[in-house]
VOGU-3710 file (C-alpha; in Angstrom, 3 decimals, decimal comma):
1> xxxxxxxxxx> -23,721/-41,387/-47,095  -23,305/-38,284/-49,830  -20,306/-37,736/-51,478  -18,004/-35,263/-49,956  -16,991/-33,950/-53,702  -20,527/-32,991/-54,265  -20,586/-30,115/-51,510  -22,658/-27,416/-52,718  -22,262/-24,733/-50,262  -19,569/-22,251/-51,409
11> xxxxxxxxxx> -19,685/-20,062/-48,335  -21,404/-20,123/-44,957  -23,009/-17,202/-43,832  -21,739/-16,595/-39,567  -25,030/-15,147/-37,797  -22,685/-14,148/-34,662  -23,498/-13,245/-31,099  -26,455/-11,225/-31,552  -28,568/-9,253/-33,739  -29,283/-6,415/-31,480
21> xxxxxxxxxx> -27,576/-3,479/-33,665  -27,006/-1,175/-30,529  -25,138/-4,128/-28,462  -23,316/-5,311/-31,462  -21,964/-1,920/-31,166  -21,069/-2,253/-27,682  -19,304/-5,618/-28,457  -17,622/-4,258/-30,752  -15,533/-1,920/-29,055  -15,174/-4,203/-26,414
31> xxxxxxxxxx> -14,189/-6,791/-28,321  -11,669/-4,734/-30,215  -10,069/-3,240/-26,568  -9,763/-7,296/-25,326  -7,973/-8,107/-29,251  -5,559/-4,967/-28,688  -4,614/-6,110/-24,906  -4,321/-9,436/-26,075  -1,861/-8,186/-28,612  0,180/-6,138/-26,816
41> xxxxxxxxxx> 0,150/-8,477/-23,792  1,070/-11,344/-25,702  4,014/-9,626/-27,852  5,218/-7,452/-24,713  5,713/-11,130/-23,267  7,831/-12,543/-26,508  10,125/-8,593/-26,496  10,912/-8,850/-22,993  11,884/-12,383/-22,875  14,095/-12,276/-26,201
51> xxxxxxxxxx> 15,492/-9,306/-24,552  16,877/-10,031/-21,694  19,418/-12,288/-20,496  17,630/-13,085/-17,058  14,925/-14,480/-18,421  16,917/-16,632/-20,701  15,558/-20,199/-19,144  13,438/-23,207/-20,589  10,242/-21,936/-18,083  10,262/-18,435/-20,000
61> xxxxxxxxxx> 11,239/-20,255/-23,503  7,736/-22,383/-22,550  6,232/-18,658/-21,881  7,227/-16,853/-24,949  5,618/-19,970/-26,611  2,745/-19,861/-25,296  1,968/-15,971/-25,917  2,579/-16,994/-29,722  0,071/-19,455/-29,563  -1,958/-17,055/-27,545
71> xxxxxxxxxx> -1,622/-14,647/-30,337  -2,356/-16,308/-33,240  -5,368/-18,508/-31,305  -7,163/-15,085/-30,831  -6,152/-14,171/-34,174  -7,761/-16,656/-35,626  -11,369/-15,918/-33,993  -11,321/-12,240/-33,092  -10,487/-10,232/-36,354  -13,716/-12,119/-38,202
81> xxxxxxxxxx> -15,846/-12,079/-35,154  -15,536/-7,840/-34,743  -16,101/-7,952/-38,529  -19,377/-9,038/-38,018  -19,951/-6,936/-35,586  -20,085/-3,954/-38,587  -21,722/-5,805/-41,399  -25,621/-6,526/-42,194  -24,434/-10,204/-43,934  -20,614/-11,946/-42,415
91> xxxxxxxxxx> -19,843/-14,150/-44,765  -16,588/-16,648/-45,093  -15,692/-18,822/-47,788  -15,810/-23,130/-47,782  -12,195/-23,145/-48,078  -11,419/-19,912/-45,257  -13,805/-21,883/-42,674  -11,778/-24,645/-43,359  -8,434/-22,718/-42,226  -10,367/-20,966/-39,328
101> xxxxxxxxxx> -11,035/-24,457/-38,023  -7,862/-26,114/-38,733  -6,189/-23,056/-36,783  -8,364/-22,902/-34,163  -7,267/-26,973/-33,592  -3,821/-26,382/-34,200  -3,401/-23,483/-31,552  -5,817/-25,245/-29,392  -4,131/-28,302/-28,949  -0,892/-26,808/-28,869
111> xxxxxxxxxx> -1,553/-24,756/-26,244  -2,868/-27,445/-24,512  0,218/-30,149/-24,807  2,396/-26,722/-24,071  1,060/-25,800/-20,876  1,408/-30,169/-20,151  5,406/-29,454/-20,834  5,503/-26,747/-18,804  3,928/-28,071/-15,736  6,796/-31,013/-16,331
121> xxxxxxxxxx> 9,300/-27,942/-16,842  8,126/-27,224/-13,081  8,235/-31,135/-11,639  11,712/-30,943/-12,995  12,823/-27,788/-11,071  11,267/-28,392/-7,777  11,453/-32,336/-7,319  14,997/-32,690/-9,391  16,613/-29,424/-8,881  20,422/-30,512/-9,351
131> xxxxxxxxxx> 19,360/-32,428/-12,513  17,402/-29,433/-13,947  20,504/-28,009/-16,133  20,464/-31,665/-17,914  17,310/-32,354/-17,916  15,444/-29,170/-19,421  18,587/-28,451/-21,515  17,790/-26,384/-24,813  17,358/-29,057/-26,922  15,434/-31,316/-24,597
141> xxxxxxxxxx> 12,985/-27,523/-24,345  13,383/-27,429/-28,097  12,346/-30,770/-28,724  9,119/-30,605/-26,309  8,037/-27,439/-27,556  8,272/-28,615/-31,148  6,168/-31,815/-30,167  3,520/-29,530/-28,986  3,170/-27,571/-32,335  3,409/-31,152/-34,250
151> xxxxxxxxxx> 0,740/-32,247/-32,066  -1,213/-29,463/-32,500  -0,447/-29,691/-36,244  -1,985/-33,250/-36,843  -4,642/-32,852/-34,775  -5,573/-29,943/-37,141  -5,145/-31,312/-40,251  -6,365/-34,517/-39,636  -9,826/-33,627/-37,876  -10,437/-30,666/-40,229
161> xxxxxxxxxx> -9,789/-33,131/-43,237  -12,183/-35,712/-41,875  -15,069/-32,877/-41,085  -14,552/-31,063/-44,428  -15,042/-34,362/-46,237  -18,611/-34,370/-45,742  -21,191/-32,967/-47,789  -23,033/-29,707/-47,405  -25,918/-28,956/-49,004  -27,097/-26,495/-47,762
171> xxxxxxxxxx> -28,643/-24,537/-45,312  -25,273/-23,202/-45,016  -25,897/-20,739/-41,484  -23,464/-20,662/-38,815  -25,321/-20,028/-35,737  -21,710/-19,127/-33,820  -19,041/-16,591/-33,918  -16,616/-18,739/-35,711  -16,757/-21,967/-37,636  -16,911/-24,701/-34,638
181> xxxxxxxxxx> -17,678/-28,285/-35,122  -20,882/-28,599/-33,388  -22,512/-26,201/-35,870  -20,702/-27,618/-38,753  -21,813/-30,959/-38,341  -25,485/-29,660/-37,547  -25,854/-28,577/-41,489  -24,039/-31,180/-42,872  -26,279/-33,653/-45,385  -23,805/-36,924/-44,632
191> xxxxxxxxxx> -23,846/-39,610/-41,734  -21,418/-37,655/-38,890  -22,019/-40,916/-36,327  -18,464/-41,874/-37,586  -16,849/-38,189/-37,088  -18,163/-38,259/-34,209  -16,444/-41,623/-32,705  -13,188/-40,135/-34,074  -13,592/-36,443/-32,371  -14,539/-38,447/-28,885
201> xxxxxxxxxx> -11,309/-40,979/-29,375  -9,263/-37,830/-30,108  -10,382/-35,355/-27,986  -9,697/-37,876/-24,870  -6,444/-38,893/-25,995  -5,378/-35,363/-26,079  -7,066/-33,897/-22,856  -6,585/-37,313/-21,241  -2,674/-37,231/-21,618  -2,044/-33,884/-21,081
211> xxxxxxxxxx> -4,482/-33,877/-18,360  -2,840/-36,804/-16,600  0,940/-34,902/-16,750  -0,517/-31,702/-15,285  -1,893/-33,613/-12,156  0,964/-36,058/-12,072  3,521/-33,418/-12,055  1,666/-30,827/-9,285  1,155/-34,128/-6,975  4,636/-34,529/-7,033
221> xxxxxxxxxx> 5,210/-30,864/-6,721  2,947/-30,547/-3,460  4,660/-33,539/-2,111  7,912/-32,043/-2,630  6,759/-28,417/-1,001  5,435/-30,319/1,526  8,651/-32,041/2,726  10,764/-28,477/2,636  10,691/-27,304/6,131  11,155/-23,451/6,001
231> xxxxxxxxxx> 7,713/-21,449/5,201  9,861/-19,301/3,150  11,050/-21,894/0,952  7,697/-23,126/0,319  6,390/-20,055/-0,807  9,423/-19,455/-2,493  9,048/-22,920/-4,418  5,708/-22,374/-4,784  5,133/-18,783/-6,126  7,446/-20,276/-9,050
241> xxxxxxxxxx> 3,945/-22,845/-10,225  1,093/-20,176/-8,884  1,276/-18,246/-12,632  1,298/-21,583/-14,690  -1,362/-23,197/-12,334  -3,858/-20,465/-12,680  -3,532/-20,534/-16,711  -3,919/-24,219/-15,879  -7,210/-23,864/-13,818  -8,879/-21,106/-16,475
251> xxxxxxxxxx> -7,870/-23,481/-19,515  -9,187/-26,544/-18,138  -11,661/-25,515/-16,223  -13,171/-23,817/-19,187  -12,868/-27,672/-21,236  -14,527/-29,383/-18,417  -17,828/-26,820/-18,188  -17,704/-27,503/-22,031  -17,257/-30,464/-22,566  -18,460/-32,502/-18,975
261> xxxxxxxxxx> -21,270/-31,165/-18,230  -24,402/-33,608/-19,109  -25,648/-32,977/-22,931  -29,344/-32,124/-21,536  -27,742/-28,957/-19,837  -26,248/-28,251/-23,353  -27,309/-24,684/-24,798  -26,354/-22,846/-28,149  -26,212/-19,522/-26,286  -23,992/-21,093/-23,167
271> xxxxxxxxxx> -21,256/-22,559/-25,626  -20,942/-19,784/-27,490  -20,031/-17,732/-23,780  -17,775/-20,548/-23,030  -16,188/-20,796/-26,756  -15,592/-17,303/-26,420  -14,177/-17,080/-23,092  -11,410/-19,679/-24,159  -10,782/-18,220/-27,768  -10,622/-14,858/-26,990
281> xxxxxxxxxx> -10,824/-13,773/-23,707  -7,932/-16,339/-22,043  -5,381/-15,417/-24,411  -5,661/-11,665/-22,961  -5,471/-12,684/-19,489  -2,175/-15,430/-19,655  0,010/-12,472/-19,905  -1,591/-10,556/-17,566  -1,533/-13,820/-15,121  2,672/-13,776/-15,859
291> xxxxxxxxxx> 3,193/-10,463/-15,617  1,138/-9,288/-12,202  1,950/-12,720/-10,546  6,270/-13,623/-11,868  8,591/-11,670/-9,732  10,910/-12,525/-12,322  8,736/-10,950/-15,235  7,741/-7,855/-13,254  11,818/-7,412/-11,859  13,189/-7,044/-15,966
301> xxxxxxxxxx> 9,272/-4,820/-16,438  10,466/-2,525/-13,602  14,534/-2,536/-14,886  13,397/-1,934/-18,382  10,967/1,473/-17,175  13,627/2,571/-14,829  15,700/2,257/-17,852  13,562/4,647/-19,957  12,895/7,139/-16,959  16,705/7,716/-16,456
311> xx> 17,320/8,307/-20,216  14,790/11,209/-20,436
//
């Protein structure tokens, strides 16, 4: 195996989605509307629940949460990928794909153990309802919020560490929008069979586990829903999940097509769709999701604008 402290590649070069100038054009600008959206979505989210007092509970604490993660996940992919977009040669440096793939890990993970906590946040409302108060209190939401950032943390730091370890020796061409593992591993010049062990133990730990509290938690939830009687109280205690569970089912779903589907069915040009539907295009459409489908979220949106039109 080749020393790790010999790497000679200084940069990698990022060949991007395509090398048709007149669509790289049109990506471009679409690319740069999505970022925007995503922006504004995702910091509309974070002003209107610091703002007001109704939405004040540990479900919309989870929320604001998650559209920081949301933020800084697309962050982390989109500004570089529309860069290349404009230039002939998109370079980044050893140590900045280092960061781009520690981040993307970080906000990854986080989100995922985040969205885990909040489909707990909603067992706890709708199966233990008199217990809720004590039970998602604001340090008990403090203290699962911060394990999903230290999760996401040392999954980051540790898996980027062990893949930046190797050697590269060149030819140093990312054949991606962003510095992923896949591709990384592809031009290293060490032995990867041990990486590889430790991404597969990881990766199932983490999607395993949270995984397993999503399901656990919406059994329990349907069982619950079930029991309740009036039709309007189950689609009362339902419509409070449907937001959550359709980030849930775009998330996911979006792992499982990557990462369960058999490796013969494997293409470059598929992952890359699927790598950028989950890095850049689901962190614009989680605020839409809890905007157009939380009465809650919609009832301050509306108070806020009548607000505004009155004081014209």
């Amino acid at each position: 195996m080749a020393d790790g402290n010999d790497t000679a590649v200084s940069e990698f070069i990022i060949l991007g989605l395509t090398d048709n100038f007149i669509l790289r054009i049109f990506l471009f600008i679409f690319f740069l509307v999505v970022y925007v959206v995503t922006v504004l979505g995702n910091f509309s989210i974070i002003t209107l629940i610091g703002v007001s007092s109704q939405l004040h509970t540990s479900m919309y604490h989870f929320l604001s949460h998650l559209a920081f993660i949301d933020f800084w996940y697309s962050s982390t992919v989109t500004p570089k990928m529309l860069q290349g977009f404009l230039v002939e040669r998109n370079t980044i440096s050893f140590s900045g794909c280092a960061a781009q793939l520690c981040s993307v890990f970080v906000f990854g993970t986080s989100e995922g153990i985040l969205l885990a906590m909040m489909a707990y946040d909603r067992y706890v409302a709708i199966c233990n309802p008199l217990l809720y108060a004590i039970s998602m209190s604001n340090k008990v939401c403090i203290q699962l919020i911060a394990a999903s950032y230290l999760g996401g943390c040392l999954n980051g730091v540790l898996f980027t560490s062990f893949v930046f370890s190797l050697a590269f020796c060149g030819p140093n061409e990312i054949n991606h929008f962003f510095c992923d593992v896949p591709v990384l591993m592809e031009l290293s010049c060490s032995d990867i069979h041990l990486i590889q062990i430790i991404s597969s133990i990881s990766a199932a730990i983490i999607i395993l586990s949270t995984v397993l509290t999503v399901l656990i938690s919406y059994v329990y939830i349907l069982i619950t829903i079930m029991r309740i009687q009036a039709s309007d109280g189950r689609q009362k205690a339902f419509s409070t999940c449907t937001s959550h569970l359709t980030a849930v089912i775009l998330y996911y779903g979006t792992l499982a097509f990557t990462y369960m589907q058999p490796s013969s069915s494997h293409s470059l040009e598929r992952n890359k769709v699927v790598s950028l539907f989950y890095t850049v295009v689901i962190p614009m459409l989680n605020p839409l999701i809890y905007t157009l489908r939380n009465k809650d979220v919609k009832g301050v949106v509306i108070k806020i604008m009548g607000k505004n039109v009155c004081s014209l």
